[in-house]
PyMOL Python script that loads the backbone (N, CA, C, O; Angstrom):
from pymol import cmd

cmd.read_pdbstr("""\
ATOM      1  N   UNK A   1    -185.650 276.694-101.700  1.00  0.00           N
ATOM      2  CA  UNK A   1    -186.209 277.087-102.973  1.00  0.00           C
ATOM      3  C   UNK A   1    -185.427 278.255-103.589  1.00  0.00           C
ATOM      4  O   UNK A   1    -184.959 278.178-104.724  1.00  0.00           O
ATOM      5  N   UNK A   2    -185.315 279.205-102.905  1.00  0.00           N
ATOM      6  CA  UNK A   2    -184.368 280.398-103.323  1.00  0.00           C
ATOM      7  C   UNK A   2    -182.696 280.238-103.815  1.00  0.00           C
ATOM      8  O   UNK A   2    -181.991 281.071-104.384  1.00  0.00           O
ATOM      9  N   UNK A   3    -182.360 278.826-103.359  1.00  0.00           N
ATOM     10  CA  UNK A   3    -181.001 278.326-103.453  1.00  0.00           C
ATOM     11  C   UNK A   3    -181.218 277.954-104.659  1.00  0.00           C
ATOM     12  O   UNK A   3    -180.370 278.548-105.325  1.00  0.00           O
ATOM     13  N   UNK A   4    -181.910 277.263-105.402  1.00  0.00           N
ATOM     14  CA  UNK A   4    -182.439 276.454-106.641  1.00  0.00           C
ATOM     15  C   UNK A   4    -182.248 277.687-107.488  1.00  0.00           C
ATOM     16  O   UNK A   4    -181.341 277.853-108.304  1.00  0.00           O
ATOM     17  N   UNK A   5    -183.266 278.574-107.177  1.00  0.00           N
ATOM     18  CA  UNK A   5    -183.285 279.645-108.197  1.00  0.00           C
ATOM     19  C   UNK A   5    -182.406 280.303-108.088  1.00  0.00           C
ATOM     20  O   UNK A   5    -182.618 281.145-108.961  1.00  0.00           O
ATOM     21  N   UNK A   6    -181.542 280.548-107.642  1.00  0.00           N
ATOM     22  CA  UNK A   6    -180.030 281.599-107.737  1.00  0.00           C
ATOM     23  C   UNK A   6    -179.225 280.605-108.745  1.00  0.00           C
ATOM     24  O   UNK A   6    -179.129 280.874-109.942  1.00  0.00           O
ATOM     25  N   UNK A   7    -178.640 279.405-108.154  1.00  0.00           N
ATOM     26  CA  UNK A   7    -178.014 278.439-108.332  1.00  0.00           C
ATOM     27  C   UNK A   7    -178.655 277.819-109.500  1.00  0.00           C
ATOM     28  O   UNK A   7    -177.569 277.330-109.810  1.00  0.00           O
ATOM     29  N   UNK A   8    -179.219 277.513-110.172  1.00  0.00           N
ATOM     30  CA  UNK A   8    -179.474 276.952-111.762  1.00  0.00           C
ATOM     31  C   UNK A   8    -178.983 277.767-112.680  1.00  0.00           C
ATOM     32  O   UNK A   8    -178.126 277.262-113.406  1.00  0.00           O
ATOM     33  N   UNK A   9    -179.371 279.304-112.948  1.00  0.00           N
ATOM     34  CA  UNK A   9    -178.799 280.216-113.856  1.00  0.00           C
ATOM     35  C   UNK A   9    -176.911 280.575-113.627  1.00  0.00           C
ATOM     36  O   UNK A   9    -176.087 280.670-114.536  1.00  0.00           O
ATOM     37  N   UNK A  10    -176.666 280.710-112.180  1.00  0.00           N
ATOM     38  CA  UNK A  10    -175.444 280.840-111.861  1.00  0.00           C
ATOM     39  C   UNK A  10    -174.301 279.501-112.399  1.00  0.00           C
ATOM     40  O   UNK A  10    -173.093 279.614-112.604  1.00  0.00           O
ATOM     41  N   UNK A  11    -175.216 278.178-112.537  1.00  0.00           N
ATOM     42  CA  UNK A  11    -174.398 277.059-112.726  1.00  0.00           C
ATOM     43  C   UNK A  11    -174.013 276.896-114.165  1.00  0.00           C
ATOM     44  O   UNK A  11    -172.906 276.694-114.664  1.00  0.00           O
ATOM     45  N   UNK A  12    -175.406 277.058-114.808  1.00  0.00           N
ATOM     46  CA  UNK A  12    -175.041 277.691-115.956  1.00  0.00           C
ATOM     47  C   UNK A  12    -174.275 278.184-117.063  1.00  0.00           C
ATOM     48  O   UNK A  12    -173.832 277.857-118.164  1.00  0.00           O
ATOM     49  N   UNK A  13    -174.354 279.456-115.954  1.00  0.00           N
ATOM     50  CA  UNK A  13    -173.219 280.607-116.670  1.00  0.00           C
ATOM     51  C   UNK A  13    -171.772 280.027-116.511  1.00  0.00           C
ATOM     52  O   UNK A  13    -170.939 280.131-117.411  1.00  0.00           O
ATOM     53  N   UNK A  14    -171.568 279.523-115.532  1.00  0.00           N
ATOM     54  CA  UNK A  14    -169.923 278.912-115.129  1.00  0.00           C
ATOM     55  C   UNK A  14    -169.634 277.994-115.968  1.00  0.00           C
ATOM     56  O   UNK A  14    -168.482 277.911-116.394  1.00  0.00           O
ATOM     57  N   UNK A  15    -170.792 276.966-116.446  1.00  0.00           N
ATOM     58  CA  UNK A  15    -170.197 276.068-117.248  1.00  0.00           C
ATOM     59  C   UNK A  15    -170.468 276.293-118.423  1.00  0.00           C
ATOM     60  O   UNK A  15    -170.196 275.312-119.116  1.00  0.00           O
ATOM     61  N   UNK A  16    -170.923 277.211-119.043  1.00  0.00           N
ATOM     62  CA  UNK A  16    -170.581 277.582-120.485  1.00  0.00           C
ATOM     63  C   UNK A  16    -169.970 278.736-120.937  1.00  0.00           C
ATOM     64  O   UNK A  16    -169.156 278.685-121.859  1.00  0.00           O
ATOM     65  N   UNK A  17    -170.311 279.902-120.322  1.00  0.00           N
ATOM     66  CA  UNK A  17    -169.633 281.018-120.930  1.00  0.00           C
ATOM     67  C   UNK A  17    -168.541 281.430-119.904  1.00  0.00           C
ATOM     68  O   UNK A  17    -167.978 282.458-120.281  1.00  0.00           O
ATOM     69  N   UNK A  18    -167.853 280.739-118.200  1.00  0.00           N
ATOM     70  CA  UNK A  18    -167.157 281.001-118.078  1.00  0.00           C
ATOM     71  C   UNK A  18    -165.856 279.888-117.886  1.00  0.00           C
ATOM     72  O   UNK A  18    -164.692 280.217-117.657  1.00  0.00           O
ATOM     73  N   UNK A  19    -166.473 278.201-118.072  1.00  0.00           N
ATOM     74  CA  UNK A  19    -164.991 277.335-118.022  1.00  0.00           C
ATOM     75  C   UNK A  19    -165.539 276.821-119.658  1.00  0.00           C
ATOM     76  O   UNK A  19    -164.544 276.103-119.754  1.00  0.00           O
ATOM     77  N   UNK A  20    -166.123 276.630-120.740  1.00  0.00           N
ATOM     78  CA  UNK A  20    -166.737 276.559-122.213  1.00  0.00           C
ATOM     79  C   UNK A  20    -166.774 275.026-122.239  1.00  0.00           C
ATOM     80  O   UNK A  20    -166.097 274.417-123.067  1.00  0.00           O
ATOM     81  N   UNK A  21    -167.453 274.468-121.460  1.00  0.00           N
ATOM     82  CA  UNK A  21    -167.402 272.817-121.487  1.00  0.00           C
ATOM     83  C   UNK A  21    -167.770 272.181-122.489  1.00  0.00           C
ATOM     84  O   UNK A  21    -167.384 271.081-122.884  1.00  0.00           O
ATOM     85  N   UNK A  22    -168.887 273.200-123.114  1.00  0.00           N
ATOM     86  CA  UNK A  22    -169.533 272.446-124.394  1.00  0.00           C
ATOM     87  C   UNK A  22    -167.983 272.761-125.861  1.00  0.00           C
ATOM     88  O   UNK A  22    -167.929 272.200-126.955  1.00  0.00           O
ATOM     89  N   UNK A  23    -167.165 273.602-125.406  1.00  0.00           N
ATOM     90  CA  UNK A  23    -166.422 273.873-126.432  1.00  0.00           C
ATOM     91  C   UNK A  23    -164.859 272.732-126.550  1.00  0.00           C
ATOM     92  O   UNK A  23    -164.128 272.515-127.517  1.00  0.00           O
ATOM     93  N   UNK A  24    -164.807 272.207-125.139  1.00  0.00           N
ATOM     94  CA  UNK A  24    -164.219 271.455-124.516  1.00  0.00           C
ATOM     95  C   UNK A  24    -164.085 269.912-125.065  1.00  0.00           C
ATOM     96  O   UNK A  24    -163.209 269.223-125.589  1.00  0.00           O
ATOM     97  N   UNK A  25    -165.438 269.764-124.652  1.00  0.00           N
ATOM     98  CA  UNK A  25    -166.455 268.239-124.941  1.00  0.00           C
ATOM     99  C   UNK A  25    -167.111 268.428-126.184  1.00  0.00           C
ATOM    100  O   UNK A  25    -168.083 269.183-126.193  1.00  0.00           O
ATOM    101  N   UNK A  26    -166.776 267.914-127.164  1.00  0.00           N
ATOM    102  CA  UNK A  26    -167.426 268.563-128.600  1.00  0.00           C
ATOM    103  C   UNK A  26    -168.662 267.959-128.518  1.00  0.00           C
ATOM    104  O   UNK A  26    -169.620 268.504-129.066  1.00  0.00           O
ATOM    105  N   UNK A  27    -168.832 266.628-127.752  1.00  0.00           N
ATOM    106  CA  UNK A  27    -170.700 266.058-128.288  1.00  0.00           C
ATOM    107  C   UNK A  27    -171.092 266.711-126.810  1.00  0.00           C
ATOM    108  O   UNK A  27    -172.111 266.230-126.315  1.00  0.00           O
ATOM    109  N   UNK A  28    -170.546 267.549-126.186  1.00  0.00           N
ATOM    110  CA  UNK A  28    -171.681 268.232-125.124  1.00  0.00           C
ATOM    111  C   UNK A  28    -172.065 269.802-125.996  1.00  0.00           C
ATOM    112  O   UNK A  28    -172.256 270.807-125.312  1.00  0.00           O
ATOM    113  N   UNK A  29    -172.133 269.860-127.221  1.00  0.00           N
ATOM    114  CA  UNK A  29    -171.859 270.984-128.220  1.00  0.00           C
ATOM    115  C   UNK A  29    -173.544 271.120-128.954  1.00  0.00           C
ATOM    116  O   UNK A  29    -173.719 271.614-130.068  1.00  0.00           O
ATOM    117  N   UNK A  30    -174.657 270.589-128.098  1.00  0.00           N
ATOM    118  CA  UNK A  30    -175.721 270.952-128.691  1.00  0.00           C
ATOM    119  C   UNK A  30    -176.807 271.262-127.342  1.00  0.00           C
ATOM    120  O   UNK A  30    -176.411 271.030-126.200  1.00  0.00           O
ATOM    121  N   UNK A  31    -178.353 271.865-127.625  1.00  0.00           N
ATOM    122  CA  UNK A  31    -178.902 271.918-126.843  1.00  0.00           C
ATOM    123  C   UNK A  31    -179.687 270.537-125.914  1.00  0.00           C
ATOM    124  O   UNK A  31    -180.095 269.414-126.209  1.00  0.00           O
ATOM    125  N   UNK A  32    -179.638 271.067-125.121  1.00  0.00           N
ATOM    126  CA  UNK A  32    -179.305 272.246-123.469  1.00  0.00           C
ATOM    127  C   UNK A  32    -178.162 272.296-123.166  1.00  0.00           C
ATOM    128  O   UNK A  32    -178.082 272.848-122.069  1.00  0.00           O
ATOM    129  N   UNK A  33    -176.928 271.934-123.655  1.00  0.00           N
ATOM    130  CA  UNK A  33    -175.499 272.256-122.879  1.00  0.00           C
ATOM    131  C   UNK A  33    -175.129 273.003-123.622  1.00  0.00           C
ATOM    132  O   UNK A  33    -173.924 273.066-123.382  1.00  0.00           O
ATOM    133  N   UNK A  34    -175.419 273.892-124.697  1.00  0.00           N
ATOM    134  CA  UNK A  34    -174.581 275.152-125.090  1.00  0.00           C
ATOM    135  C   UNK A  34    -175.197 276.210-125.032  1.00  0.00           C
ATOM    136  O   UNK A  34    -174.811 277.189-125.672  1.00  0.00           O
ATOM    137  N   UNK A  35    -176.465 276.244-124.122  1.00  0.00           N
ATOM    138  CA  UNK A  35    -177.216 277.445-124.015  1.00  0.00           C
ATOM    139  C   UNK A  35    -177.791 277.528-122.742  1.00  0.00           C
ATOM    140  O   UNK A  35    -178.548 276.702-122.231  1.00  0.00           O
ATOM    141  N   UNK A  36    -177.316 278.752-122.184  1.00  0.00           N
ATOM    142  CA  UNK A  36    -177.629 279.482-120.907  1.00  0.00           C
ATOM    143  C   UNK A  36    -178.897 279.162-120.439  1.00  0.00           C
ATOM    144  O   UNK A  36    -179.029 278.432-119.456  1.00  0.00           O
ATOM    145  N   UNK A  37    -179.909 279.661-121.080  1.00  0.00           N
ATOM    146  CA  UNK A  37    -181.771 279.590-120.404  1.00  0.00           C
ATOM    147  C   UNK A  37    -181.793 278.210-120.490  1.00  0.00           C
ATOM    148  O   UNK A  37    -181.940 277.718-119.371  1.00  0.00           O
ATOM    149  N   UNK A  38    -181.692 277.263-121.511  1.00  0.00           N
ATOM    150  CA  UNK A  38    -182.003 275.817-121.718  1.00  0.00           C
ATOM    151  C   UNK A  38    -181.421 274.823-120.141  1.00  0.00           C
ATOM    152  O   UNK A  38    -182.063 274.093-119.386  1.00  0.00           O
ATOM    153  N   UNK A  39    -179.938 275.237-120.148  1.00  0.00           N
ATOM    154  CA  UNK A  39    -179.329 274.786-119.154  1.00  0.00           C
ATOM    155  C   UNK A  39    -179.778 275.098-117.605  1.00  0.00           C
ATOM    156  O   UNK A  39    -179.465 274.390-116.648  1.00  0.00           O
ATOM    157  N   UNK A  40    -180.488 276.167-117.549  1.00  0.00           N
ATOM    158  CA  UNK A  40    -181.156 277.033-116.272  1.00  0.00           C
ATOM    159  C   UNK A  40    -181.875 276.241-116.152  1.00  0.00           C
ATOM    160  O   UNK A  40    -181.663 275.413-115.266  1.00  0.00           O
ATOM    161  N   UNK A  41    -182.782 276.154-116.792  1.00  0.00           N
ATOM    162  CA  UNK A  41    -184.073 275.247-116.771  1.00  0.00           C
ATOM    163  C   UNK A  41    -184.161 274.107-116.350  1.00  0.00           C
ATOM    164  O   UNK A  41    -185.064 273.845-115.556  1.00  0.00           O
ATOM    165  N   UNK A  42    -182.916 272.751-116.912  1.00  0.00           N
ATOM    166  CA  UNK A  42    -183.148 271.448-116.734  1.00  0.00           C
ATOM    167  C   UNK A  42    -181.915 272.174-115.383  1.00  0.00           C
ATOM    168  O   UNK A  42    -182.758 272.293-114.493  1.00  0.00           O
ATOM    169  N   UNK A  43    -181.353 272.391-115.103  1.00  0.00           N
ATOM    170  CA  UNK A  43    -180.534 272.451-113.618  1.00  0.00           C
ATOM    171  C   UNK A  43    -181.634 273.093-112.923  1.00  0.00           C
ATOM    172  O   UNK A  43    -181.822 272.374-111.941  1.00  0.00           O
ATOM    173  N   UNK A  44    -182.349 273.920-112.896  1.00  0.00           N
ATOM    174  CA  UNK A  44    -183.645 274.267-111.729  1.00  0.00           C
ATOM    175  C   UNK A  44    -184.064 273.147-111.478  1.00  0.00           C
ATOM    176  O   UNK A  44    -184.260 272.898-110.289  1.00  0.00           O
ATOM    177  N   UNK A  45    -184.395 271.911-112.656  1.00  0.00           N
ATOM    178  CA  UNK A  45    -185.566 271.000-112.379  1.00  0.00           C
ATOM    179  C   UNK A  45    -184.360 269.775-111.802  1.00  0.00           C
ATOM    180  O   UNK A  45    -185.079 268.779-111.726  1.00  0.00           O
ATOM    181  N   UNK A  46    -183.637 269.546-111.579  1.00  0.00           N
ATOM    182  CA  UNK A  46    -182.881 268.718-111.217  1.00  0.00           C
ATOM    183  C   UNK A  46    -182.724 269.002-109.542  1.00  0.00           C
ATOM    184  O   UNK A  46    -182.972 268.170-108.670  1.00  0.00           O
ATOM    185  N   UNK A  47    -182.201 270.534-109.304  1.00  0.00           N
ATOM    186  CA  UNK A  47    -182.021 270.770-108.031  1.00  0.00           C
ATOM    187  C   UNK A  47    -182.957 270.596-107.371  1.00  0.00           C
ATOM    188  O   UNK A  47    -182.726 270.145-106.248  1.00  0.00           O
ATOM    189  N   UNK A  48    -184.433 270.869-107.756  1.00  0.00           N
ATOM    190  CA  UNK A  48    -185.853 270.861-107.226  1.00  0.00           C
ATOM    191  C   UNK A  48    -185.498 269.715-106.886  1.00  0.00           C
ATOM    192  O   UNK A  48    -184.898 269.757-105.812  1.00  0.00           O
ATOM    193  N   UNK A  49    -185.644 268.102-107.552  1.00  0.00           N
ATOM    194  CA  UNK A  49    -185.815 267.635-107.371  1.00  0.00           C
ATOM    195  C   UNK A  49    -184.024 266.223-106.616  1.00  0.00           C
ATOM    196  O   UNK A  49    -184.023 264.992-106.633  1.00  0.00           O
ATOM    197  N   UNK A  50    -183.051 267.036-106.184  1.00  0.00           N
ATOM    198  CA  UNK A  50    -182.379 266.493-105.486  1.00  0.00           C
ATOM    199  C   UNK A  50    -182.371 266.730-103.990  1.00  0.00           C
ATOM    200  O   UNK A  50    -182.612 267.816-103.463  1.00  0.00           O
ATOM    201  N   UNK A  51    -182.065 265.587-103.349  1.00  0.00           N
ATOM    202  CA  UNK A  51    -181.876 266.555-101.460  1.00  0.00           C
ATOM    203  C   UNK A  51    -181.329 267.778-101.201  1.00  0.00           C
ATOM    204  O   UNK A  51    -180.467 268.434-101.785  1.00  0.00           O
ATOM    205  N   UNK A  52    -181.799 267.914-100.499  1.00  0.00           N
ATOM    206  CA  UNK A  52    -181.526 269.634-100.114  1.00  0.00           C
ATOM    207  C   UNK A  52    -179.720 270.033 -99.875  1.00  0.00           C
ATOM    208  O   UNK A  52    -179.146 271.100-100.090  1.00  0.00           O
ATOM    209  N   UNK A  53    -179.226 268.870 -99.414  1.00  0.00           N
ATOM    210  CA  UNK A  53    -177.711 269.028 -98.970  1.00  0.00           C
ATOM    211  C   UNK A  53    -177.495 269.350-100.136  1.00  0.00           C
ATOM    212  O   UNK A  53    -177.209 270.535-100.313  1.00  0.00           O
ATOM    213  N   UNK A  54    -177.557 268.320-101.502  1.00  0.00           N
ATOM    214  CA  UNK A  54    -176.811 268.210-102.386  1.00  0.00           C
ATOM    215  C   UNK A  54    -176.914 269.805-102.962  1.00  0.00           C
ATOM    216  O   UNK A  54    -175.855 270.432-103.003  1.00  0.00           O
ATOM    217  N   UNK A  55    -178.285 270.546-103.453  1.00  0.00           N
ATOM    218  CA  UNK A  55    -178.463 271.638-103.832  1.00  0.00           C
ATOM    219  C   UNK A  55    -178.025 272.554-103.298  1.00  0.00           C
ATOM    220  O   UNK A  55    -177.612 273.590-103.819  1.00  0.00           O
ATOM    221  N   UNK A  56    -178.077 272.188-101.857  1.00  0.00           N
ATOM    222  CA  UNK A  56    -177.165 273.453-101.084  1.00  0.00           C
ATOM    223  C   UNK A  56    -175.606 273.494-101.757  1.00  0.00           C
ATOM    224  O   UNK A  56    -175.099 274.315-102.521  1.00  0.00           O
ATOM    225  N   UNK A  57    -175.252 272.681-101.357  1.00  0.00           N
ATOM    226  CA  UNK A  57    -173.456 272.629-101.871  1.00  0.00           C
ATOM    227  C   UNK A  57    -173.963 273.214-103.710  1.00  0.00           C
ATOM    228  O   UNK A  57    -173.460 274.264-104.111  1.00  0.00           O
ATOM    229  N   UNK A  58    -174.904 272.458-104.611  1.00  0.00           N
ATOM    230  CA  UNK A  58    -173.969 272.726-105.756  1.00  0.00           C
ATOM    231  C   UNK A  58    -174.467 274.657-105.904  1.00  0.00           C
ATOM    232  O   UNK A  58    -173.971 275.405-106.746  1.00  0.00           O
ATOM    233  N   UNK A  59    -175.447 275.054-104.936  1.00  0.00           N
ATOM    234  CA  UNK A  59    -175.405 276.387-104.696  1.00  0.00           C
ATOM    235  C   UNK A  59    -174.361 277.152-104.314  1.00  0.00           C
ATOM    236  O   UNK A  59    -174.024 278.205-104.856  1.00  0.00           O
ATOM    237  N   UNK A  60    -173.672 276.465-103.078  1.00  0.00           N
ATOM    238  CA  UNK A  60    -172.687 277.477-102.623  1.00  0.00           C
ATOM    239  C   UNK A  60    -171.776 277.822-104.016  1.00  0.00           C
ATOM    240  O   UNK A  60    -171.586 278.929-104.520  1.00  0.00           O
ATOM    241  N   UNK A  61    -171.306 276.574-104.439  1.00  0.00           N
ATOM    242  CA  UNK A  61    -170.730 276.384-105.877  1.00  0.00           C
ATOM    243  C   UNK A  61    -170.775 277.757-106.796  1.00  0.00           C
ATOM    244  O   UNK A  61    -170.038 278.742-106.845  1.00  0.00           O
ATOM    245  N   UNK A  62    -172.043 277.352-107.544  1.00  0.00           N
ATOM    246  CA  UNK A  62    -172.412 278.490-108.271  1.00  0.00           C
ATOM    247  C   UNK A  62    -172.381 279.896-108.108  1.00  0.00           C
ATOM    248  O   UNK A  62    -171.931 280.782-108.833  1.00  0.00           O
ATOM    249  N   UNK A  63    -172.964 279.922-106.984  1.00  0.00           N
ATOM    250  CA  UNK A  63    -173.341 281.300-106.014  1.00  0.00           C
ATOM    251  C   UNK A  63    -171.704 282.266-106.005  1.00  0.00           C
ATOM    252  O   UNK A  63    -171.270 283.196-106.684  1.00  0.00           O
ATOM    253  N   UNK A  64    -171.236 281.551-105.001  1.00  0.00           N
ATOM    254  CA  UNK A  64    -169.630 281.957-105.031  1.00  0.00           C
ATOM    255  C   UNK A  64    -169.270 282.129-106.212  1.00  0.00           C
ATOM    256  O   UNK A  64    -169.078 283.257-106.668  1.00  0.00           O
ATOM    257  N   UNK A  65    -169.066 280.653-107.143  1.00  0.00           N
ATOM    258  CA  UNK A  65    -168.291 281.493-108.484  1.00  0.00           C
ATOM    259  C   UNK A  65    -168.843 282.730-109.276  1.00  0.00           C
ATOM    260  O   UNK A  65    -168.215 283.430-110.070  1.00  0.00           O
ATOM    261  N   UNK A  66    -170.306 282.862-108.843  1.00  0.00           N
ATOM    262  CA  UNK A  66    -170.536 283.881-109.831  1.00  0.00           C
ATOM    263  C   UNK A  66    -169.786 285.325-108.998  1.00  0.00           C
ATOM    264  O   UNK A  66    -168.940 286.059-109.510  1.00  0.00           O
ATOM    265  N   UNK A  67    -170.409 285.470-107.511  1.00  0.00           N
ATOM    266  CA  UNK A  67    -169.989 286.476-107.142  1.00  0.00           C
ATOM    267  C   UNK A  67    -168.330 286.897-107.389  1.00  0.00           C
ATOM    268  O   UNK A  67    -167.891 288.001-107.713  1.00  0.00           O
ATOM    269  N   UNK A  68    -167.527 285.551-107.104  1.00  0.00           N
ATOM    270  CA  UNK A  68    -166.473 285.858-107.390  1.00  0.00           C
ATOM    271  C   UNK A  68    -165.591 286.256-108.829  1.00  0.00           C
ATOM    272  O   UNK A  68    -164.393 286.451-109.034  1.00  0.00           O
ATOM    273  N   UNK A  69    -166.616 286.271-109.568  1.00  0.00           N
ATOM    274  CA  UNK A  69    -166.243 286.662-110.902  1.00  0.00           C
ATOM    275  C   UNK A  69    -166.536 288.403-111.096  1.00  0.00           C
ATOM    276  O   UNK A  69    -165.972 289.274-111.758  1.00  0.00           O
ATOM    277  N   UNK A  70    -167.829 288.396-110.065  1.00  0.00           N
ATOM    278  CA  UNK A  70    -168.506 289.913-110.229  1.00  0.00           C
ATOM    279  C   UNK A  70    -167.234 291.370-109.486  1.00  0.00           C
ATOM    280  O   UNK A  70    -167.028 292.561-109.722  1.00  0.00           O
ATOM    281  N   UNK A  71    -166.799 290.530-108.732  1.00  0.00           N
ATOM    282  CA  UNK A  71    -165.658 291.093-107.387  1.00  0.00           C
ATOM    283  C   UNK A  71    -164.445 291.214-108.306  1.00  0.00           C
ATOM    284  O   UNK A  71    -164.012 292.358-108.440  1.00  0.00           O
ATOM    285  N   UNK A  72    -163.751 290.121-109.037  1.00  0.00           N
ATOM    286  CA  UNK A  72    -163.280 290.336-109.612  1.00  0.00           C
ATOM    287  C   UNK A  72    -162.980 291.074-111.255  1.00  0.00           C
ATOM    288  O   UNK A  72    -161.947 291.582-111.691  1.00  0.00           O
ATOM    289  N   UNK A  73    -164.369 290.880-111.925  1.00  0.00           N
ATOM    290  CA  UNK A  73    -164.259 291.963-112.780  1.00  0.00           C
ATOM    291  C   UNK A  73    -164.081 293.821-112.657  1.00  0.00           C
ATOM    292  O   UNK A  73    -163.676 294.822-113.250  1.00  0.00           O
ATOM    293  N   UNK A  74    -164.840 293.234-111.191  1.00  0.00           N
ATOM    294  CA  UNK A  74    -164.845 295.094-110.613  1.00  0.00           C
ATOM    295  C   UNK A  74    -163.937 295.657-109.988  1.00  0.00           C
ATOM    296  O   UNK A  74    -164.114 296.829-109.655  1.00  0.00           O
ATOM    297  N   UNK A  75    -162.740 295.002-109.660  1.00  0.00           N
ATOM    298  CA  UNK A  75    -161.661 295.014-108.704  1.00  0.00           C
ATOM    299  C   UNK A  75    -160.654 295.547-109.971  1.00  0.00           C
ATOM    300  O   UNK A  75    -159.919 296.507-109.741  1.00  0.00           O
ATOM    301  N   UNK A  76    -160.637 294.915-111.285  1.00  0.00           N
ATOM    302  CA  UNK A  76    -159.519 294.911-111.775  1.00  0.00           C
ATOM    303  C   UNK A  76    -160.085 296.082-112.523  1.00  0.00           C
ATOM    304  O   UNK A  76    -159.392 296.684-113.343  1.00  0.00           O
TER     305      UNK A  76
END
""", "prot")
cmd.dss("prot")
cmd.show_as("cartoon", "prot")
cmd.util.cbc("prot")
cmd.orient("prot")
């Protein structure tokens, strides 16, 4: 459960404000894919409801990229 909730907002953030997919993919250019909370939301309710492996991995995913963005903004 705690993986879900880290990992929905973290997945998020990676795919819009840090690789811009919706800016990328022009018809992924409306809501829920160009907005942070919207996107949190339906990825919480998705992970809830996928097997646990799968959520684990797309956690580590998220999790990592965010930290590794945090490490690296603070490093440089």
């Amino acid at each position: 459960m705690i993986y879900t909730v880290l990992a929905a907002p973290s997945l998020a953030y990676l795919l819009i404000l840090a690789y811009g997919w919706h800016l990328r993919f022009p018809f992924l250019d409306r809501r829920p894919f160009n907005c942070v909370v919207c996107l949190s939301a339906w990825t919480g309710i998705l992970l809830f409801l996928m097997p646990e492996v799968i959520s684990q991995g797309v956690a580590a995913f998220a999790i990592s990229g965010i930290i590794g963005k945090i490490l690296y903004n603070n490093i440089n």
